[in-house]
N, C-alpha and C positions, 0 to 999 in steps of 0.2 A: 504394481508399485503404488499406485494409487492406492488402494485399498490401505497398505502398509503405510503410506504416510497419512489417512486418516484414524487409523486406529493407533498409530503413534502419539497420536495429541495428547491422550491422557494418561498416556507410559510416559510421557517425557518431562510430565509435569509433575507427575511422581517421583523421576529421577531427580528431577531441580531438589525437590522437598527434603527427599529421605538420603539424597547421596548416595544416592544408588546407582555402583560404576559396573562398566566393561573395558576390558581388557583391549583396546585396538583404535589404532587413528587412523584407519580406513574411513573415507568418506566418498560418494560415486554422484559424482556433479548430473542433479536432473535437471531437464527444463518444464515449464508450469503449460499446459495446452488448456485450449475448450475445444473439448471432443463435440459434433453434434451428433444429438442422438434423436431417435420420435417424437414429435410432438405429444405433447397432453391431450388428450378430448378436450376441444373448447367445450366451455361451459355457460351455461345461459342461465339467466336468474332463475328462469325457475326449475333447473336444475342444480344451481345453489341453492334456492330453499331448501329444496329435498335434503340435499347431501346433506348441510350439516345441521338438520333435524334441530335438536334442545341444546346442542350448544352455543353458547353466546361468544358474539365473534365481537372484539374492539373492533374498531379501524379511527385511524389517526391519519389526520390529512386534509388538505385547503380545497377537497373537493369530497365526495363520498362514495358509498356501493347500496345499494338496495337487494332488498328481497322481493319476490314475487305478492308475498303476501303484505299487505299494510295493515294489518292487526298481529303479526308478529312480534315479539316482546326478544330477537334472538339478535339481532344486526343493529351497534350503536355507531354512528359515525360523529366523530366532533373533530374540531379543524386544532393545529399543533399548537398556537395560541393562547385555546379556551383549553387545551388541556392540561398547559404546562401554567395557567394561572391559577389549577387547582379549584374550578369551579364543586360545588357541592352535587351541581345535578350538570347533566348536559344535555340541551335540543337535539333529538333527533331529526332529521332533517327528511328522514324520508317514512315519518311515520308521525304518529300525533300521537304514539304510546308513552307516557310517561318514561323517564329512561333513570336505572340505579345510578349512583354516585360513581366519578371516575375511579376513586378507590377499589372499589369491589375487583373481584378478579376473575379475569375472563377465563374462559378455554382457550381461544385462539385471540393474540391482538396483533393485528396489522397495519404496519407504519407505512406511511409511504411520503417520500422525498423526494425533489430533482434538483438540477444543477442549478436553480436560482435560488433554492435552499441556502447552497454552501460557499459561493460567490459572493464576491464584493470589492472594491477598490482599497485594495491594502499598503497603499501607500505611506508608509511611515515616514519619511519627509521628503521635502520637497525636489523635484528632478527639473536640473537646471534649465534653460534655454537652449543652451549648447549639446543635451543630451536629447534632450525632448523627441528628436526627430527619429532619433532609433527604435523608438517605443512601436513595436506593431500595434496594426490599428485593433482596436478593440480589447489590447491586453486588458485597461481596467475594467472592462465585464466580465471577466475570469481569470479571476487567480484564486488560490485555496485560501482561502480567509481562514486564520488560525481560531480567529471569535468566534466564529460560524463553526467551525471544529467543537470547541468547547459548548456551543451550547447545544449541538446534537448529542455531545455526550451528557450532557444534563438532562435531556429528552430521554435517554435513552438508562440512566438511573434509576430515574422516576417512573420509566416503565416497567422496568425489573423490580423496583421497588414494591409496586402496588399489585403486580403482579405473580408474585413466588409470599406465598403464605405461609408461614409455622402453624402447623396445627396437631393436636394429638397424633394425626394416623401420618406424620409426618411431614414433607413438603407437597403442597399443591402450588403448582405451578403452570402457569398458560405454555401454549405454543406463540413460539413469537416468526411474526412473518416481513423482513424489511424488502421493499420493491421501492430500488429505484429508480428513475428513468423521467424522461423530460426535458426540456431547457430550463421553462419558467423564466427565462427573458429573450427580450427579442435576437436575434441571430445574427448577428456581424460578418462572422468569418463561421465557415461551417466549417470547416477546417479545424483552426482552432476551440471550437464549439465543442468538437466530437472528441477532442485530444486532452482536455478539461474535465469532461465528463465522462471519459474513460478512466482517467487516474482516479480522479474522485471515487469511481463506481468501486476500485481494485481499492483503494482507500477506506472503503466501509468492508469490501471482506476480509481487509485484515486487521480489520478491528472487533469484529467477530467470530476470529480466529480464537482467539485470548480469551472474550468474552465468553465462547463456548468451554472452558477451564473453571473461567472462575465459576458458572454458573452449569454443575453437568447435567443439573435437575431439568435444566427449561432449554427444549428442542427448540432451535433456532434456523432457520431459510435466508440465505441470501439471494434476493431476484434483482438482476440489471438489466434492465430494460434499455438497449442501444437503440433503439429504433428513434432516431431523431424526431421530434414531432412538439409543436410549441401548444399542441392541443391538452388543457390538462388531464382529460379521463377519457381515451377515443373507443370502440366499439373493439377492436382487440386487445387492446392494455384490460380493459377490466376484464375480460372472458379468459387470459393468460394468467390474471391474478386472481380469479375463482378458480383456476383450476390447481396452481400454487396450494393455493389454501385449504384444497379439499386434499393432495397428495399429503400434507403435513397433518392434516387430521386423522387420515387413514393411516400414515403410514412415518413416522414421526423419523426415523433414520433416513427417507429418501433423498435425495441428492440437496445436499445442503447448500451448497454454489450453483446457481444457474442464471445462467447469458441466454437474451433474445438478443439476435444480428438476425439483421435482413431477413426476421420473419421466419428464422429458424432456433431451436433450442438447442443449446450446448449446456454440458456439463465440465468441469476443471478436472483434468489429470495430471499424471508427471510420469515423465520420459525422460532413458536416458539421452544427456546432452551430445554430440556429436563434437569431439575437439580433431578432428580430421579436416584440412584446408582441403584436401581434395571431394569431399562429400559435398553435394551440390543435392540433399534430398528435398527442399522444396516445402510446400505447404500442405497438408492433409485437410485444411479447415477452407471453409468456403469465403474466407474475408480477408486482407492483409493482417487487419486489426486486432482480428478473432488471434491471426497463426503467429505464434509466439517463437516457432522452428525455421521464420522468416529468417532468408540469409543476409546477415550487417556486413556493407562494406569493410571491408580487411583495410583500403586506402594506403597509405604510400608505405613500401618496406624501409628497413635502414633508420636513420636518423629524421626526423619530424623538423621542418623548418618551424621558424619560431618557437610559440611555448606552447608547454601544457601545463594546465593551470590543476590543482590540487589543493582544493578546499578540505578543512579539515587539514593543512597540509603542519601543525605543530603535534600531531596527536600518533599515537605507536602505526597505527595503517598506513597513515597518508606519507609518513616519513619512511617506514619501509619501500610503501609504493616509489617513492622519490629514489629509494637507494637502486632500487632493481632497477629505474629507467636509466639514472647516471651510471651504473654498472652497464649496461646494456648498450648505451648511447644512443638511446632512441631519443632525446629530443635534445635540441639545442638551447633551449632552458628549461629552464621549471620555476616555474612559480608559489611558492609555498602562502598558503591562506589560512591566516586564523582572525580570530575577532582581538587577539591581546599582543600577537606576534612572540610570546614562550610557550613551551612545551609544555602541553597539557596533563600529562600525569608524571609524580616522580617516580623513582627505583625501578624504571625500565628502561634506562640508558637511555634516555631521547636527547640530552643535554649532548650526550658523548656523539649521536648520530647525527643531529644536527649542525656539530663541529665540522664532524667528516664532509657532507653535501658543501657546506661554506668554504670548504676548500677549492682555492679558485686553480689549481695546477690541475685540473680537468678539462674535455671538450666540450664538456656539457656547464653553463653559470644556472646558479640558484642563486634564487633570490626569494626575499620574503615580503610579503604585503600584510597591510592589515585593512580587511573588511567583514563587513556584517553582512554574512552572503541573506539574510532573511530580510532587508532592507532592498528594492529593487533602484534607488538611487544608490545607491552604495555597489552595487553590481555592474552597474553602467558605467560608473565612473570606473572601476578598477577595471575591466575589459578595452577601454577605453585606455586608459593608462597601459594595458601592458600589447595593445596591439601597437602603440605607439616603443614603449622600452625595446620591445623582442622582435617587432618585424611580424607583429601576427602570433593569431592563436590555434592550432593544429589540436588539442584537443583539451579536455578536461574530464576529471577525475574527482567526483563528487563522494566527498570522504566524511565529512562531518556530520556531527550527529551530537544528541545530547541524551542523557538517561533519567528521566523523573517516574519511578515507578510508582503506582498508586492502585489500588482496586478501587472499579466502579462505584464499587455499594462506600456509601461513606463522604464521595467526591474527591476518593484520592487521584484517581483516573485525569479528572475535571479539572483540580489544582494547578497542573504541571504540563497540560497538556500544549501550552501555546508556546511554549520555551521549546518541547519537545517538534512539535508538529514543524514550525519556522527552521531549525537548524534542517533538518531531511527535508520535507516535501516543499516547503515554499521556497526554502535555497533552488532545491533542483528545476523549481517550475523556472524562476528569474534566471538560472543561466541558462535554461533551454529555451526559453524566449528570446533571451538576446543573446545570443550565441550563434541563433538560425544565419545571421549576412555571415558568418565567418565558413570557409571549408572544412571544417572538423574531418580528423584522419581516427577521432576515439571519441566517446565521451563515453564514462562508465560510471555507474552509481554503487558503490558499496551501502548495499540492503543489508537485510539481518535473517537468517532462519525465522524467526517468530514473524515475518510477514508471515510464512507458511505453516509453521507449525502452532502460532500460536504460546504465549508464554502467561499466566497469572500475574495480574499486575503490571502488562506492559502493550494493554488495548492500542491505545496511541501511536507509542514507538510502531506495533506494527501495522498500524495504519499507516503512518507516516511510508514507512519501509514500502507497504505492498504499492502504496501512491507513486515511489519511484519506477517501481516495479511495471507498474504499466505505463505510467510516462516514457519509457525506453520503447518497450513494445506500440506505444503509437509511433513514436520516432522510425522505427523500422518501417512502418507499414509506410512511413512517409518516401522512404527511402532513403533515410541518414542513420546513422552511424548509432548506435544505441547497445549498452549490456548493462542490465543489472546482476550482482553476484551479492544472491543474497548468504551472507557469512553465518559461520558460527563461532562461538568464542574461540579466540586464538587465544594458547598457552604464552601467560608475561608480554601479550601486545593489545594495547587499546583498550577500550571501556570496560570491559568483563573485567580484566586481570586486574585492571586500577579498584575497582568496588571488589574483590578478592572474591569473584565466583567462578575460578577455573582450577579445576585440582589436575594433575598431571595425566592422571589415566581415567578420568570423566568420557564419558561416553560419546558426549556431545562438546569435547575439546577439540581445535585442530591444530595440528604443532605448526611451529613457524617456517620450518624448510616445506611446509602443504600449501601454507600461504604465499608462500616466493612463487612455487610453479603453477598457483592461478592466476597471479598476479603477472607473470610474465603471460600467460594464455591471453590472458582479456586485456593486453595494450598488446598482443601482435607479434611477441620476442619468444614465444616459446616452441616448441615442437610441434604445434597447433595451435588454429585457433578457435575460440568457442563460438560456435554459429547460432547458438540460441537469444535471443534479449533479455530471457530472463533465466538465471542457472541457480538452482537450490542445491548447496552443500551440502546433502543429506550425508549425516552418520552413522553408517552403515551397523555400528553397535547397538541402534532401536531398533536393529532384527531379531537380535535377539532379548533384548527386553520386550516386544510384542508377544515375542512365542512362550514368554513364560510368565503371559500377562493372562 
C-alpha cells in the first residue's frame, strides 16, 4: 500500500489536471506508521569525502559539515541568513578555498532547521488578567508562528529557484536534502517541547509532499531528527546526515520520509485502519510517538455532558458534523464557530441546515459563537465562555480551514500562506493547549488527503493538514483523546465544491452518505470505532490509474 500511495502522487496530479475520472466511490480508510527499518552505515568525514567525490554539496544552516580534506573546493556551508541576503560569494567556513556565488547550482543542497527556526510568541492581542492563568507554562516558546511559516517558504523558493536550471539538454537540477531536528531554544516543558516539534517536523513533510508535484525534476529527502538535544551539530546528527546525503546521491528514489527516534531509523507507511472496538492490536513501533496505531480513548458512550465545540462550525463539514451528532444525540450541545457567524459557502443548503440545528424542539441546543480560533486570546475567552454557558466541554471538532492555492516558484505559495497556515494548524495547536485542564471524550481534526498525497499548488494547506496530523498522534502518545481524518473532496460539501473542483464520478470524490458513516466513526456513534490518530481516506480508484500509469 505504501508503495501504491507513493507512486500515486503523480497519477493523482495528473487526474487534478486533465480530468481524468474512474468510475467508483469506494475509498479504504488507512492509517500513516513509521516502520523502523536498519540503520544506514554511519558515516565519517572522511568517508564523506570519498563518497561524494566531484560533487558539490550546498549546506544551509547556523552551523556547518566539513570534509576530510581542507583544499577541497566540493562542501560550501553558509548560515540561512547570509543566504537568503543573496550575498555574491559566501565564506566557507571550513576551508580558506574561495567559494562560487550562491546562485550557481549544486548537485546536492542541504538545509537544515530546528524548532527555534519555526517558534515564536504569536500572540496577536492581548490576553486578559483573568485568562492569563490558563496559559501553560512555556506555551509562548512554542507555538507555530505563521511568519516563520512564510519565511521557510521564501528559503525554500529561492532554493529551488537557484537551484533547477533551464538549460539546452534540458532541466538540471540538485538533489535537495531537508534535516530537521533540535530545539534551538532552551527547554521549558520537554513535553511540550517534543509535541511542538513533532507537528512542526509532520508540518514540513507535508509541504513536500506538493512540492515533490510541482517540482518532479528535483529528488527531495525528508529527515526528522526526534532526538531531543539543545546541542546544534552533535557527533550523531552529522554522521546520520552524511549518511542521508550519500543514500540520495546514490540512490535518488530511496526513502523519502525518514524519522530518527531514540536512535533508531524509521521509514512512513500506510496501513489499513482498524474500525473494530473490539481489536485491541497495539503498537508495532518502538515509541508512543513514533505508533500512530496507538489506541485513543473511546470515553464516555451515549450522550457527552456539556458541549462539543466545532470550529469551522458555519461551513458544509462542520454543520453536517453538527447534524449527525443532534441526529445521534451524542452531546448535549454544540457549539457552532466561525470568525463571521453565517454560512460560509452558498448553493449548498447550509442556510437551510443551519435553520434545522437552531431548532430548539430537540435534546440536543446549538448554539453559535463567534471567534478567531487563530488568535489564542480569542480561544480562551470562548472556552472559557462556553464551559461556563454548557456545563463544560467534552469535546472538540476542529473543522476550519481556508484555501489560498499558490505555487512556490513565483511566491504564490508564500502570498497566502499565513491566512492558510492560522485557520488549520495554529487554531489546532491553541485549542489543544488550552483544552488540556478539560476531560475531553473526542477531539478530531478534519485534515485533507493532500497532507498525504500531496496536491500542486497547495504546499501549505498540506503542511498545515499534515501539522494536525501529528499534533493528534502526539496527543495519543500522551494518552488523550486525539484523530485526524485526513478528507477528500466531498461531492456539494465544503471548500472543494464551493471553488467547483468536484465532478460526480472524479476518482478522488467522496459522496456525502461516505461522509455521515466516518463522521459517525470518529465521534463514537457508529458500528466502530477508528483506532488510528491519523486515517487517510484513500480512493481506492488511484489503483487503477496507477496500473495504467
Amino acid at each position: 500500500t505504501s508503495e501504491v500511495i507513493v507512486r500515486a502522487t503523480s497519477v493523482y496530479a495528473k487526474a487534478l489536471k486533465t480530468g481524468e475520472k474512474v468510475h467508483t466511490d469506494k475509498f479504504v480508510p488507512l492509517s500513516s506508521h513509521w516502520d523502523a527499518v536498519p540503520q544506514l552505515p554511519l558515516i565519517t568525514t572522511v568517508t564523506f569525502t570519498v563518497s561524494i567525490g566531484t560533487n558539490k554539496v550546498l549546506y544551509i544552516g547556523n552551523d556547518s559539515i566539513h570534509t576530510s580534506n581542507p583544499d577541497a573546493d566540493t562542501v560550501h556551508s553558509v548560515s540561512i541568513d547570509e543566504y537568503m541576503r543573496g550575498n555574491d560569494s559566501i565564506s566557507d567556513v571550513s576551508t580558506t578555498v574561495p567559494v562560487p556565488t550562491v546562485h550557481q547550482a549544486y548537485d546536492i543542497v542541504v538545509l537544515r532547521v530546528d524548532t527555534g527556526y519555526f517558534s515564536g510568541n504569536t500572540h496577536f492581542s492581548p490576553v486578559s488578567s483573568s485568562l492569563s492563568s490558563s496559559i501553560p507554562s512555556g506555551s509562548g516558546s512554542y507555538s507555530p508562528n505563521p511568519v516563520r511559516i512564510r519565511s521557510f517558504l521564501s528559503l525554500l523558493e529561492r532554493i529551488y529557484a537557484n537551484n533547477t536550471i533551464k538549460g539546452r539538454k534540458g532541466v538540471r537540477s540538485s538533489k535537495i536534502v531537508i534535516y530537521f531536528g533540535g530545539c534551538g531554544v532552551d527547554i521549558i516543558d520537554s513535553s511540550h517541547c517534543s509535541g511542538f516539534m513533532w507537528s512542526i517536523g509532520g508540518a514540513i513533510s507535508g509541504i513536500f509532499n506538493s512540492l515533490r508535484l510541482e517540482y518532479p525534476n528535483v529528488a527531495c529527502k525528508v529527515v526528522l531528527d526526534m532526538n531531543m538535544t539543545l546541542e546544534p551539530v552533535h557527533v550523531p546528527v552529522q554522521s546520520y546526515m552524511y549518511a542521508e546525503i550519500i543514500s540520495i546521491m546514490t540512490d535518488e528514489f530511496s526513502d523519502c520520509e525518514v524519522l530518527y527516534k531514540n536512535s533508531e531509523r524509521h521509514i512512513r507507511s500506510y496501513k489499513p485502519t482498524s474500525t473494530d472496538t473490539d481489536t485491541n492490536t497495539g503498537s508495532d513501533t518502538a515509541s508512543d510517538e513514533v505508533a500512530v496505531e496507538a489506541m485513543r480513548p473511546v470515553g464516555i458512550l451515549g450522550q457527552l455532558p456539556g458541549a462539543i465545540i466545532i470550529t469551522g462550525g458555519m461551513g458544509g463539514l462542520g454543520l453536517l458534523t453538527a447534524r449527525v451528532l443532534v441526529e445521534c444525540g451524542r452531546a448535549a450541545h454544540i457549539v457552532l464557530v466561525s470568525r463571521s457567524g453565517v454560512v460560509s459557502h452558498k448553493g449548498q443548503g447550509l442556510e437551510a441546515e443551519l435553520s434545522w440545528l437552531l431548532d430548539g424542539d430537540r435534546d440536543t441546543r446549538v448554539h453559535v459563537m463567534c471567534c478567531d480560533v487563530s488568535d489564542e486570546a480569542q480561544v480562551l475567552q470562548l472556552l472559557s465562555d462556553v464551559r461556563v454557558k454548557c456545563g463544560g466541554i467534552s469535546g472538540i471538532v476542529h473543522a476550519a480551514g481556508v484555501l489560498r492555492d499558490g505555487l512556490l516558484r513565483g511566491g504564490g505559495a508564500e502570498a497566502g500562506c499565513e491566512a492558510v497556515w492560522s485557520a488549520k494548524a495554529l487554531s489546532g495547536w491553541w485549542l489543544h493547549e488550552h483544552s488540556l485542564c478539560d476531560e475531553l471524550s473526542l477531539f478530531v481534526c478534519y485534515s485533507s488527503i493532500t497532507s498525504s498525497l500531496g496536491n500542486p499548488g497547495q504546499s501549505v494547506y498540506g503542511g498545515s493538514n499534515s501539522f494536525l496530523d501529528h499534533l493528534m498522534v502526539h496527543r495519543v502518545g500522551l494518552g488523550l483523546c486525539g484523530l485526524s481524518i485526513q478528507w477528500p473532496a466531498i461531492l456539494g460539501v465544503g471548500m472543494a465544491a464551493a471553488n467547483g473542483n468536484v465532478v460526480e464520478d472524479d476518482a478522488t470524490s467522496m459522496l456525502r452518505e461516505d461522509a455521515v458513516k466516518c463522521i459517525k466513526h470518529s465521534v463514537g456513534v457508529g458500528s466502530g470505532t477508528i483506532l488510528s490518530s491519523t486515517c487517510v481516506m484513500y480512493p481506492l480508484g488511484l489503483h487503477s490509474l496507477v496500473s495504467e500509469a
